[in-house]
N, C-alpha and C positions, 0 to 999 in steps of 0.2 A: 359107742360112738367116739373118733377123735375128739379132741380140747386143742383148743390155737391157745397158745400161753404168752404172755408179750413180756419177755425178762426185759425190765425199767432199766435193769443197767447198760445193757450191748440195745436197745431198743431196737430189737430181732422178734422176729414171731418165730414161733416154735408149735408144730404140730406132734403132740405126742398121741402116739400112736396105738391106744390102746385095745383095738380089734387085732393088733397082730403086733402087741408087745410082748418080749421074751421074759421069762422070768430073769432074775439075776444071774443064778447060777447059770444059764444059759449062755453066758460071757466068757465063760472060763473058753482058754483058748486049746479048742482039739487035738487032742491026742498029744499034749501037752508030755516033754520029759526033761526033766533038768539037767542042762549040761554041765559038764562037769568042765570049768576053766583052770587050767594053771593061775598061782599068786601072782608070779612074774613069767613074760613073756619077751624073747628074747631080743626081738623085731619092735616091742612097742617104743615109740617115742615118747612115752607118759610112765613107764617102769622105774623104778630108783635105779642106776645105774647109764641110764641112755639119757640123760641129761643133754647131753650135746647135741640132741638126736633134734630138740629142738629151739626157735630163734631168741635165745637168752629168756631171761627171768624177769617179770617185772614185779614179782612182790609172792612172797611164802611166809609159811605157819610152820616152825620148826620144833623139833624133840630133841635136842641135843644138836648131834651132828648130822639129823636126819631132816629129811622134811616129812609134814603130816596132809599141805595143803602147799601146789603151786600153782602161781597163775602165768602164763607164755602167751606170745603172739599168736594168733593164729596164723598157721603159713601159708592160707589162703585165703586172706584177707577178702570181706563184702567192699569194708572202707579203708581208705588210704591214713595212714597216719601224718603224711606227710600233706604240705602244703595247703592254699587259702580257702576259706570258703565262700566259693563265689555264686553270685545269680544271676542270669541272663534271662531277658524277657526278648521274645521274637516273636512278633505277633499272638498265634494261640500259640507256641512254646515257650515253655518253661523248664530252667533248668539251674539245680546246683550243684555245684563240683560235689564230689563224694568223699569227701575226707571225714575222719570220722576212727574207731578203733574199732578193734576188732580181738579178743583175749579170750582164752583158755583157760576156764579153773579144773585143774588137774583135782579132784577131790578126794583122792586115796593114795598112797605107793602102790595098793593090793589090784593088781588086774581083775579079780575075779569075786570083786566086792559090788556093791548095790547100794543106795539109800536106805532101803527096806531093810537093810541089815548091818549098816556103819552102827559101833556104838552112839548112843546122842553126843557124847563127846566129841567126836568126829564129826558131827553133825552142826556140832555150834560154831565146831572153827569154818564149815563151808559159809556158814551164815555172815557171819564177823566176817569174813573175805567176800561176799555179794558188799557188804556196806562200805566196807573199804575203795572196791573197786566204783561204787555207786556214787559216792561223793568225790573221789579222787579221777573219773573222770569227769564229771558234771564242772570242776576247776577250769574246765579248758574252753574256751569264749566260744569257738567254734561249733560247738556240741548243743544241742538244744535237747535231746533226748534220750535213754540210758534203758538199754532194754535185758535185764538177765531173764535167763531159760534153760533150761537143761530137756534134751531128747535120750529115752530110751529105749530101747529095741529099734530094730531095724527099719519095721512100719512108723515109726515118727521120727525117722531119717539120721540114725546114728549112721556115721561110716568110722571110725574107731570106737571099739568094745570099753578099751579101758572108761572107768568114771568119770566124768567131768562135765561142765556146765558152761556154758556160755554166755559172754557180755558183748554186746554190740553200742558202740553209740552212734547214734545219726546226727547229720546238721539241720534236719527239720524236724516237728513233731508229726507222725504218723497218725494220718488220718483216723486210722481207731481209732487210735487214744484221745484224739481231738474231739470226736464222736461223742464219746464215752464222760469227758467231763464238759463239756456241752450238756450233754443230756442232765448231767448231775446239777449241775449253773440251774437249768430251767426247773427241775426238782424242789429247788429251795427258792428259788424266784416265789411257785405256786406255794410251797408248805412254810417256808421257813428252817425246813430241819436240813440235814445231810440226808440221801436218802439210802446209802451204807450203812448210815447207825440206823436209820428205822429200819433197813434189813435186820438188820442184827440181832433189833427187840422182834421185830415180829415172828421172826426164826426161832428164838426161843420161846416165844410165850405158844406158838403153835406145836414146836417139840418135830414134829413127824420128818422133818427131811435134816435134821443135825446129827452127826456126827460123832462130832466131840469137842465136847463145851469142857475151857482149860481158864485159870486166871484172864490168862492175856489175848484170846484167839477161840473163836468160833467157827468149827469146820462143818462148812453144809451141803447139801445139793441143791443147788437155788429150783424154787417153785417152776421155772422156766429154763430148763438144763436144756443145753443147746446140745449133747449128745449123751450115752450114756455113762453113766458115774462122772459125768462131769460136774469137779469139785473147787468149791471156792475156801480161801482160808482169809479169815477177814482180822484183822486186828483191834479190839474191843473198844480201845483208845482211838480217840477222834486224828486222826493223821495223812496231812495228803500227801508227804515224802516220806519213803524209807530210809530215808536220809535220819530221821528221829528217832529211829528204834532202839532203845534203851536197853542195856547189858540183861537185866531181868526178863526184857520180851526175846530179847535172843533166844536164850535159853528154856522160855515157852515156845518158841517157833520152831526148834531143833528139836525137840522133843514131838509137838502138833505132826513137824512134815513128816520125820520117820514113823509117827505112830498110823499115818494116815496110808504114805505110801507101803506100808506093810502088812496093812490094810488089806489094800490093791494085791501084793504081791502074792500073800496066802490065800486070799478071798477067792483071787481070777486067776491066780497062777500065771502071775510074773509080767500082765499087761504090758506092751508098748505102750509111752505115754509121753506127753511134754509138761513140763512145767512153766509158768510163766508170774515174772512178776510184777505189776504193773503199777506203775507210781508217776508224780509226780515231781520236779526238778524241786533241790533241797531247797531252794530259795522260794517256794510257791509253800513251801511246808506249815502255812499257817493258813492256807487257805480254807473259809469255813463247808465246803460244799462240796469238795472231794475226797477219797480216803484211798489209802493205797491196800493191795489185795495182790494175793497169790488163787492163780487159776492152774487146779488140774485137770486136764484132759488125757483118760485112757484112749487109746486109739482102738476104738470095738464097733465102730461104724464107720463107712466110707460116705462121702457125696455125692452126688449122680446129677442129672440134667434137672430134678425139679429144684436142688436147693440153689445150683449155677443162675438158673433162669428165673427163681422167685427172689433170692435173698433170705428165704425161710428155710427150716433145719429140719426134718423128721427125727424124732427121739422112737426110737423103736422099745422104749422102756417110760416104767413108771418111775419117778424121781424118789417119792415116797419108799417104794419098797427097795431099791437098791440101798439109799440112805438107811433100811432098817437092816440089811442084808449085812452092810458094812460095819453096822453097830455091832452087830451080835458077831462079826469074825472077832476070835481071840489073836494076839498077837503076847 
């Protein structure tokens, strides 16, 4: 028989599917062949040498006279970098101007590199560059919210191959996220605690859907995964900004995402996927009843008319066994 599962975080019901769940391996994506990419490419705007290709520089991680991490404008900006931010109320309209930024973290020179397989060296400088760019826009009055993410393969809407990841800030707080620590406010109204870190503990002391338990970071598949291998990376330390993250948790983090996404990459063979990280403004960073959190999502189910029309998600998998599935992949 189905389980309706209510994840306490996105406060989503989740029908997991268990009369016609797929095993794991079942994920792995059909008739799967790995292509073979050139390092550099002569055409990309993200290659070491086509630098001009795009709209200047606004902040790199260098090796000499090389760079190892750039970050660029996007040249098709969601938000304007320029001008006020303004609000206009009209009756039932509402509206505010869209300024806001919009940036490219270029996270390799190598065209033909992955997460799943950057050294963790490479891995920490992309991190130290999320925090950089995370507090260094969050400076600017106009910004209310600071969203990084990275999309991989095609199905989670790459349109350039090369590596890289994306920062967006907006001039209001996105109703998820509003949701999301709402819901956490009301968590510790009722309990007292955060309800992150009682994730945390009760994730460990049950074992069955964790990952990979590191000093600083717990990587699990929450008991109510809104799709399959959909993975959360929690930080053990009580913290509602990323703004806090400390030299030490870096370099737990950088180690966690590549051991996780490589994971994915040998497990399923190479999944499409988003990453996303979701936090609160560095100035909230003390708040007791929110925690910031990195959510991945492989792209290995589509949406249809039941989840549009309920709000509810079918998981055509068991949380339990992918989590065991992913344990026992070596990397």
């Amino acid at each position: 028989m189905p389980e309706l599962r209510l994840n306490l975080v996105t406060r989503e019901w989740v029908v997991i599917a268990r009369e016609r769940a797929k095993k794991p391996e079942d994920f792995k994506k059909a008739g799967y062949i790995k292509k073979e990419i050139e390092p550099f490419i002569d055409t990309c705007p993200f290659c070491p040498g086509n630098e001009s290709k795009t709209l200047g520089e606004i902040f790199r991680i260098s090796a000499g006279k090389d760079w190892k991490v750039r970050v660029v404008p996007n040249r098709f900006p969601v938000f304007s970098a320029a001008g006020e931010r303004l609000r206009k109320t009209d009756g039932l309209k509402r509206m505010v101007s869209g300024v806001g930024a919009h940036e490219v973290i270029i996270e390799t020179p190598l065209h033909n590199m992955t997460t799943a397989l950057l050294p963790v060296e490479q891995t920490t400088d992309i991190i130290r560059t999320y925090k950089n760019r995370f507090i260094s826009l969050h400076q600017d009055p106009r910004i209310e919210h600071v969203i990084i993410f990275k999309n991989h393969g095609e199905g989670a809407g790459v349109s350039v191959e090369h590596p890289h990841s994306q920062v967006i800030a907006v001039p209001i707080i996105p109703i998820q996220f509003r949701d999301r620590f709402e819901s956490a406010a009301h968590f510790f109204d009722d309990t007292g605690e955060c309800l992150m870190c009682m994730t945390i503990r009760k994730e460990k002391e049950e074992g069955t859907r964790v990952i990979l338990d590191t000093e600083h970071f717990l990587t699990f598949i929450p008991y109510a995964a809104l799709s399959p291998f959909h993975t959360w990376i929690f930080p053990k330390r009580h913290s509602a900004s990323f703004s806090d993250i400390t030299d030490l948790e870096i370099k737990d983090l950088a180690n966690t995402l590549k051991t996780i996404l490589s994971k994915l990459y040998y497990g399923l063979d190479n999944p499409d996927f988003n990453y996303v990280l979701r936090s609160h403004r560095p100035r909230d960073c003390d708040m007791e009843y929110f925690h910031w959190y990195i959510s991945i999502v492989p792209r290995l189910s589509k949406e249809a008319g039941f989840e549009l029309g309920s709000g509810m998600y079918i998981n055509p998998s068991i949380p339990e066994e992918n989590a065991r599935f992913l344990r026992e992949v070596k990397v």
